[in-house]
C-alpha distance (Angstrom), angle and dihedral (degrees) to the residues before:
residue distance angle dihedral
X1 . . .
X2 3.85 . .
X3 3.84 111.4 .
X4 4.06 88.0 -149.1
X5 3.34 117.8 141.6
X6 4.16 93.5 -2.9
X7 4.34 86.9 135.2
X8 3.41 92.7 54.9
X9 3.86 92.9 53.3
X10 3.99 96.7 40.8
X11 3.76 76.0 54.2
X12 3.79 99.6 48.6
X13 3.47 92.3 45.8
X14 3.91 94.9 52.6
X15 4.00 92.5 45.9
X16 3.65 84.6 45.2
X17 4.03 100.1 61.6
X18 4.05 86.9 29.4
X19 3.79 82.4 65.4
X20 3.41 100.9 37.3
X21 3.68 87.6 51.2
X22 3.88 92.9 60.8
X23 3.52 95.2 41.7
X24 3.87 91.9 50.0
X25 3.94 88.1 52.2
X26 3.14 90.8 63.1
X27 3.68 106.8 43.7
X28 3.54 117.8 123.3
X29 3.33 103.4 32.1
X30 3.88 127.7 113.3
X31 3.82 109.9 -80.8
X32 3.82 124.9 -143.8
X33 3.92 91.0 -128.7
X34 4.24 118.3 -150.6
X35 3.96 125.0 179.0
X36 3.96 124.6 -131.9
X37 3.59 84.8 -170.0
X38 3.78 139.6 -6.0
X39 3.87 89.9 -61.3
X40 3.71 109.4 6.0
X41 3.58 104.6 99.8
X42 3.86 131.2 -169.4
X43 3.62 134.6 -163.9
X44 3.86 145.9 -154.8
X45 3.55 92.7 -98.1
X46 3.76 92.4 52.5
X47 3.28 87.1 69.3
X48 3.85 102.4 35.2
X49 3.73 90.6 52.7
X50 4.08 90.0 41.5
X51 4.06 86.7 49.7
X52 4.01 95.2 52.2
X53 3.79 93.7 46.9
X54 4.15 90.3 47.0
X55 3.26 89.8 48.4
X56 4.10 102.3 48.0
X57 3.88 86.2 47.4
X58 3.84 90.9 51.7
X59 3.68 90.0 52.7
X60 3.90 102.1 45.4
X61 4.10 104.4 31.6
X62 4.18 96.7 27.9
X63 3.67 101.4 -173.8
X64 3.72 101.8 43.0
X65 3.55 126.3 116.5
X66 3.76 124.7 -124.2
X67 3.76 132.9 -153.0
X68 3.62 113.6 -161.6
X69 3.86 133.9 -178.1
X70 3.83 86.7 -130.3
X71 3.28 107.1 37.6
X72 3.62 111.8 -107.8
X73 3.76 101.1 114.8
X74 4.13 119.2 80.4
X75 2.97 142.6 -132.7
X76 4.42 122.7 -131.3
X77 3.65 102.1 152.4
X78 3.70 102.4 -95.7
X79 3.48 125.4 149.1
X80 3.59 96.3 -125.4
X81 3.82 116.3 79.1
X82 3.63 123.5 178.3
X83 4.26 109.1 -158.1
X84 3.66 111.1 -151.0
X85 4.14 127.6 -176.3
X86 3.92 89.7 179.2
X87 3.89 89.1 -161.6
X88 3.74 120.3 11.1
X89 3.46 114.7 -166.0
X90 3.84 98.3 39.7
X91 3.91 96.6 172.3
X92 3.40 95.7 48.3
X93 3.70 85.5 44.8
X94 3.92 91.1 53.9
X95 3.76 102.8 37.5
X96 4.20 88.2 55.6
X97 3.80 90.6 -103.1
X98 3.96 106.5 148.8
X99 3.91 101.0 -135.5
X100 3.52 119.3 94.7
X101 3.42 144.9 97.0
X102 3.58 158.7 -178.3
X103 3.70 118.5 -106.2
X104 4.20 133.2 -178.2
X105 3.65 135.7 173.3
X106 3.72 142.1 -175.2
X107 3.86 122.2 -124.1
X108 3.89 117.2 -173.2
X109 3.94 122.4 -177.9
X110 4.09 86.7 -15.6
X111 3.82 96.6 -56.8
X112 3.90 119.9 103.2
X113 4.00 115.0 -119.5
X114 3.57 97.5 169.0
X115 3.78 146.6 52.2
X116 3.57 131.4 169.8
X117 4.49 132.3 161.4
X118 3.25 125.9 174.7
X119 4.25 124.8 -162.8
X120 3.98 86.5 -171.4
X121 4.24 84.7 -179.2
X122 4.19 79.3 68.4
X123 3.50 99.8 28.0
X124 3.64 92.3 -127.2
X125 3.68 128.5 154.7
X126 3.70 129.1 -158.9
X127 3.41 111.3 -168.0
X128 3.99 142.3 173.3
X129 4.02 153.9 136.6
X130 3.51 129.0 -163.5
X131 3.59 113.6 -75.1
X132 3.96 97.7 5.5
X133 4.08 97.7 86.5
X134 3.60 123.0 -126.3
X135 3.64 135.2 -80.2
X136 3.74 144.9 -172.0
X137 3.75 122.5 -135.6
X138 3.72 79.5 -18.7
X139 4.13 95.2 -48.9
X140 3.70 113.0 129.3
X141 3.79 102.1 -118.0
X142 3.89 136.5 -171.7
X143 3.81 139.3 -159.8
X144 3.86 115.3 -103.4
X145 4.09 134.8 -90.0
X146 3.85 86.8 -134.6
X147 4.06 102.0 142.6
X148 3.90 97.4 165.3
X149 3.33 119.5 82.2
X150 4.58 100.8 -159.3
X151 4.28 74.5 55.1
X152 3.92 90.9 56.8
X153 3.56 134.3 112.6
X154 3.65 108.9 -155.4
X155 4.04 131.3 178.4
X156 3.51 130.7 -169.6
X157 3.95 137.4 160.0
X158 3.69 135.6 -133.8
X159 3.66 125.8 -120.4
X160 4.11 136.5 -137.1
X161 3.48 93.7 -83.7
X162 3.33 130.4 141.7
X163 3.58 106.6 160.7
X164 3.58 102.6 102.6
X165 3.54 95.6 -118.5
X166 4.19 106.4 140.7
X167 3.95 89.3 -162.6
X168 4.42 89.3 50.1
X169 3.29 92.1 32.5
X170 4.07 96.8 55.1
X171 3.87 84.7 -131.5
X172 4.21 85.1 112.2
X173 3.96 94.9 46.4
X174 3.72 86.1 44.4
X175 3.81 96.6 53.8
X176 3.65 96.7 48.5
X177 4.04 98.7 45.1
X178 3.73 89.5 54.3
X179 3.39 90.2 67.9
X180 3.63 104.4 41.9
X181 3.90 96.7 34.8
X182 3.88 130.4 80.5
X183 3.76 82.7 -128.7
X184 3.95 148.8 -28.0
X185 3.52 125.0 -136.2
X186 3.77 128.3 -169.5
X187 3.98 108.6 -176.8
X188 4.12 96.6 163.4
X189 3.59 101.7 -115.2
X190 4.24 114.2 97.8
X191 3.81 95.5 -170.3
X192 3.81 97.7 53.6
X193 3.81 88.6 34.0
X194 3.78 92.4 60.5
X195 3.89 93.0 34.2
X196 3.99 93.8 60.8
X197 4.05 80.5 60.5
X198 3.63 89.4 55.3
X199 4.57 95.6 52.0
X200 4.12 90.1 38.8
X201 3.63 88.7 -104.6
X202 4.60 86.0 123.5
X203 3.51 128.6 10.0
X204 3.83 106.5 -137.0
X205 3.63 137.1 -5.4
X206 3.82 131.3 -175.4
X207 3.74 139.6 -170.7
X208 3.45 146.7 167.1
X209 3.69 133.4 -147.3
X210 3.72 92.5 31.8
X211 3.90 120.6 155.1
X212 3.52 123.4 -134.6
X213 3.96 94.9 -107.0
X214 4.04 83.4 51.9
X215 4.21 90.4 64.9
X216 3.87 118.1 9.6
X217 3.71 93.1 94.9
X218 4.12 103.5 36.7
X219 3.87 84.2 42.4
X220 3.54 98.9 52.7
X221 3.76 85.1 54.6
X222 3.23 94.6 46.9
X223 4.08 89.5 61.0
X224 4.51 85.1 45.8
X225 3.78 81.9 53.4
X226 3.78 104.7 58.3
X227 3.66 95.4 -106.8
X228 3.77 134.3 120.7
X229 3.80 133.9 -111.8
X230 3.89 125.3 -163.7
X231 3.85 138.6 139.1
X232 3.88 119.5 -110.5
X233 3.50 92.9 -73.1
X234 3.40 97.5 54.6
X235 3.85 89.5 -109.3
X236 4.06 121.7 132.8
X237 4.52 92.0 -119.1
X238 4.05 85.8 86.0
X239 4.37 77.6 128.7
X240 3.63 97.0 48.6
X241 4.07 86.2 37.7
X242 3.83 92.2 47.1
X243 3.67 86.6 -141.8
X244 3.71 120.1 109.0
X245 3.90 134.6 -171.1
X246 4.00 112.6 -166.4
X247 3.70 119.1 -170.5
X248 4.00 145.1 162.2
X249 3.95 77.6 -116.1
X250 3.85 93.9 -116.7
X251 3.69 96.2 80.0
X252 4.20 93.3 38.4
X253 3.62 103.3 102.8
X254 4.41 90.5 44.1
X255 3.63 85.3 54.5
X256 3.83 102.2 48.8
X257 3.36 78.8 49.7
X258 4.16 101.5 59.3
X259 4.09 91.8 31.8
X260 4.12 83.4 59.1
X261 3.56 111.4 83.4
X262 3.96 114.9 -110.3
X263 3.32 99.7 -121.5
X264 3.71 135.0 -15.0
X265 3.77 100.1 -177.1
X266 3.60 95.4 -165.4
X267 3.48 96.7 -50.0
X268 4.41 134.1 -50.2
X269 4.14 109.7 -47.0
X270 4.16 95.2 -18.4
X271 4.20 111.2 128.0
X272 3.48 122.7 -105.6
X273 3.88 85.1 -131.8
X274 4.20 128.3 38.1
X275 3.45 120.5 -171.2
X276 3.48 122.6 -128.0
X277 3.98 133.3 -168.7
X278 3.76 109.7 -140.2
X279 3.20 108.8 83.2
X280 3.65 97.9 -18.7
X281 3.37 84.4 -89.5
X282 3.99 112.4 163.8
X283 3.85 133.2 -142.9
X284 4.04 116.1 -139.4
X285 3.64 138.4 143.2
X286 3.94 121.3 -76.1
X287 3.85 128.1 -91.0
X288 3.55 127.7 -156.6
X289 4.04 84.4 -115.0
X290 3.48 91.1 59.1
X291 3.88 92.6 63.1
X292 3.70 100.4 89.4
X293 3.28 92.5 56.0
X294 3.83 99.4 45.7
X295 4.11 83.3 49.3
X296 3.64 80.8 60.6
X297 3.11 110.5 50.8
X298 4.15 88.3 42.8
X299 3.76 86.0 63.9
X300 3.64 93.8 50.6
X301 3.91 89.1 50.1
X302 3.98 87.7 57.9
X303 4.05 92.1 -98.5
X304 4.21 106.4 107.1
X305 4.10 115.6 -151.1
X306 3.10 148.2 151.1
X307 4.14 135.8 -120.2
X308 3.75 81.6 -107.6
X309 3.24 96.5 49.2
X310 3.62 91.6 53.1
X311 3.39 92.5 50.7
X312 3.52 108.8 41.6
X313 4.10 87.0 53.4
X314 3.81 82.6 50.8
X315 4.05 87.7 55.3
X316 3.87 92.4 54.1
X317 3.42 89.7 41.3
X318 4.24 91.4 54.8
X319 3.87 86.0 44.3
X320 3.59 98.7 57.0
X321 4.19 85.5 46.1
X322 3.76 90.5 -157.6
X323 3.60 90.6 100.0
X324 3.83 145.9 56.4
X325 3.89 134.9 -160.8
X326 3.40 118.4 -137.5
X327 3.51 137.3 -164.5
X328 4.19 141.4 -158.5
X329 3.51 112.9 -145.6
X330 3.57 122.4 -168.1
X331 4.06 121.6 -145.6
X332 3.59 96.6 -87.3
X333 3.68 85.6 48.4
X334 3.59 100.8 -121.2
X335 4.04 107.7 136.1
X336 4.09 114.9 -104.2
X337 3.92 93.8 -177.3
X338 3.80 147.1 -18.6
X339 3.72 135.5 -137.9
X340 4.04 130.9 -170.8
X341 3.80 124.8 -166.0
X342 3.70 130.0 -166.8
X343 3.42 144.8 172.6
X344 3.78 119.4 -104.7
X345 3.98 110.1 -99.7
X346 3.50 109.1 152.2
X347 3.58 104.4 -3.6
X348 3.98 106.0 106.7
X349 4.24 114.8 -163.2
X350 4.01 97.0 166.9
X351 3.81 127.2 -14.2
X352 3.69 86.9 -126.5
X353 3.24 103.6 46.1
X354 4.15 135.2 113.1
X355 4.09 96.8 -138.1
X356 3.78 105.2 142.9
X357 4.32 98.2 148.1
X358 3.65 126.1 60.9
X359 3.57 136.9 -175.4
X360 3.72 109.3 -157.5
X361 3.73 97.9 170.7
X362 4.36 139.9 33.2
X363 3.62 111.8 171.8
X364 3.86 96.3 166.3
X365 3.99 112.5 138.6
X366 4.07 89.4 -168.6
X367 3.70 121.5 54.4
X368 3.57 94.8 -139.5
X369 4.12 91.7 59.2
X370 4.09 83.7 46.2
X371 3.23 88.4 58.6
X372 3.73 101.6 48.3
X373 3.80 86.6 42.1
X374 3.77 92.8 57.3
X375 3.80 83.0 46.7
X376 3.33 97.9 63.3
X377 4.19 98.9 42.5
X378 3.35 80.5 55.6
X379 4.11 99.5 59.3
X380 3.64 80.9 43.2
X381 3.57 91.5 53.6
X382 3.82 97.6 46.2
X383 3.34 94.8 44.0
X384 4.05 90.1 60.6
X385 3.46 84.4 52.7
X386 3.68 94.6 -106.4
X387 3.92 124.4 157.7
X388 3.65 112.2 -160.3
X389 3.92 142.1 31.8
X390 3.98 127.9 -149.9
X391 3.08 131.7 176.3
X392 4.04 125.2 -151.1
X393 3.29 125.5 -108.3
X394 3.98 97.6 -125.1
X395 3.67 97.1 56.9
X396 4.04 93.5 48.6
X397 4.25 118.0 81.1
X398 3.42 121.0 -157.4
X399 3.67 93.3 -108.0
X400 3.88 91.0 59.7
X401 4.05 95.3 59.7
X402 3.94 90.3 85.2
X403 3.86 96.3 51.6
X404 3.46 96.1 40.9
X405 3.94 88.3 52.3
X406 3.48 88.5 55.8
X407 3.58 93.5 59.7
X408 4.12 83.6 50.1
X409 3.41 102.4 -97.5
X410 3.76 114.4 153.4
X411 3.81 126.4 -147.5
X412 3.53 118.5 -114.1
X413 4.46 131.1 175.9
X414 4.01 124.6 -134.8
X415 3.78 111.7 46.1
X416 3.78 98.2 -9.9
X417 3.31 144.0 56.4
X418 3.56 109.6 -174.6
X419 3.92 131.2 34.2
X420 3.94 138.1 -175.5
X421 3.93 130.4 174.7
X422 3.05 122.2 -149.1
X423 3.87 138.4 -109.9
């Protein structure tokens, strides 16, 4: 067994129960309460524990990066990044609730190498670095053989969000595990949550909306474990996506399968087929036939694919269930341009702002199909409930800005180029 990294987790480990050990002194006692948001709160000892474990990582590995929760690490560049949630599960922390805990990981060159949480009310230690396994209090551990999902015991968490959305808001997900799943269990802390995957203690958890401070440790664990990480797509981004499922492995693929929606159909009440004018041309969802064509007409946009391509994007795409292909078909039924929308999952244009539609895509030759196409992501959008389109800056040519302004789209700098909201 390598000996790589085995400092770094002796040190982990040690910072881990030092925190926990101030934190846990002061349990119990009235918290002066602050909010991030409307409902995240934070507390003093958020920040005391956050300060303690900056600061013993500044003096032993100077040079190294950190990336803390509440912002008291920094950031230089190096490829060494420490991720720190200095107390995960706040409320629970400040409404007496005894799960919580403090969780902090080791990132080198963009790969995780180690993983450490700490319940200090159990004195329990999950611990791990690449390639060494993972143990509890020091026992090596593994993930379970569970292969049956009405025998599994499942956690998950729910998220800040208010927008009524069952599939953001985990409220979907939720509904459908309950009644495939032994049992669900939602305790308040992600990083112990996802760790008790990890030593066999659960067989799968998922999540969405989860920072990276919230997962880098339990996941990396997780991995040491014999389990298997992915975002809801089954793709290896779940970080970037802020959306993780954690599972023994056995039961991965069933529960991709219950956290993706059933059926999105194009979106809530919007028809499978729109009329349009020009050409009688007609707007409808894609078909795998229709990807040679759409390859086509990407290549003569300036964007080269293939028909597999095209459709194995579309696969993800019908995975995730948050978004929907469509299609313009002219009246001899040979496809004159495509269009997907999607809501906005991982894709961050300003922490403050209200962007819940996306159009990641226009590959409309005529301006009148564009604009029938943008038509129709729009009903899809609004009938989600969304409230504003963009559209990215490395689908959009110059030539385009005018006609998309005419449709009201306003240009924007950063990520995007051109931005609508919606009525």
């Amino acid at each position: 067994m390598s000996a790589g990294y085995a400092p770094e987790l002796e040190f982990a480990a040690a910072l881990a129960r030092e925190a926990g050990a101030l934190l846990k002194s002061r349990f119990g006692e009235a918290q002066e309460i602050d909010f991030k948001g409307r409902i995240n709160p934070v507390t003093r000892m958020d920040h005391e524990s956050e300060r303690l474990i900056v600061g013993r990582i500044a003096d032993r590995f100077r040079g190294d990066d950190v990336l803390a929760e509440e912002g008291h690490g920094g950031a230089s560049g190096s490829d060494r990044v420490w991720i720190v949630d200095p107390l995960d599960g706040t409320v629970n922390y400040a409404h007496e609730y005894p799960v919580w805990s403090v969780s902090i990981a080791l990132q080198v060159a963009g790969r995780l190498e180690v993983g450490v949480v700490y319940n200090p009310l159990l004195d329990e230690l999950y611990a791990g670095r690449r390639g060494g396994g993972v143990t509890l209090n020091g026992v090596s551990r593994r993930v379970t053989a569970c292969d049956s999902m009405e025998r599994a015991l499942l956690a998950t968490g729910f998220s800040y969000d208010l927008s009524g959305d069952g599939e953001r808001n985990n409220l979907g997900p939720f509904g459908r595990f309950i009644l495939k799943a032994q049992a669900v269990r939602r305790a308040g802390s992600a990083a112990l949550a996802i760790s008790k995957v990890a030593v066999g203690r659960t067989d799968g958890f998922w999540e969405r909306n989860l920072q990276p401070w919230d997962m880098a440790a339990a996941a990396l664990l997780v991995e040491e474990g014999g389990g298997r990480l992915s975002d809801y797509a089954g793709g290896d981004g779940w970080m970037a996506a802020k959306q993780l499922v954690a599972s023994n492995g056995s039961l991965h693929e069933e529960m991709l399968s219950v956290v993706r929606p059933p059926a999105h159909g194009g979106g809530r009440g919007v028809p499978r087929s729109v009329r349009v004018k020009r050409g009688e041309a007609r707007c409808r969802e894609m078909r795998e036939e229709d990807a040679t064509r759409v390859a086509e007409l990407a290549g003569e946009l300036g964007y080269p694919s293939t028909a597999e391509q095209i459709l194995a994007r579309k696969a993800v795409l019908d995975r995730q269930g948050m978004s929907v292909v469509y299609v313009a078909e002219a009246a001899d039924r040979s496809v004159v341009g495509w269009i997907i929308v999607s809501e906005i999952c991982s894709m961050e244009l300003d922490p403050h702002a209200e962007v819940k539609g996306l159009v990641v895509a226009d590959g409309a030759r005529s301006g009148g199909v564009g604009a029938k196409l943008m038509e129709v992501g729009e009903s899809w959008a609004k009938a989600r409930g969304l409230t504003e389109m963009v559209l990215r800056s490395n689908v959009i040519r110059e030539r385009a800005h005018a006609f998309y302004g005419k449709l009201g789209y306003e240009e924007q700098k950063r990520q995007v180029k051109l931005r609508r909201r919606l009525a």
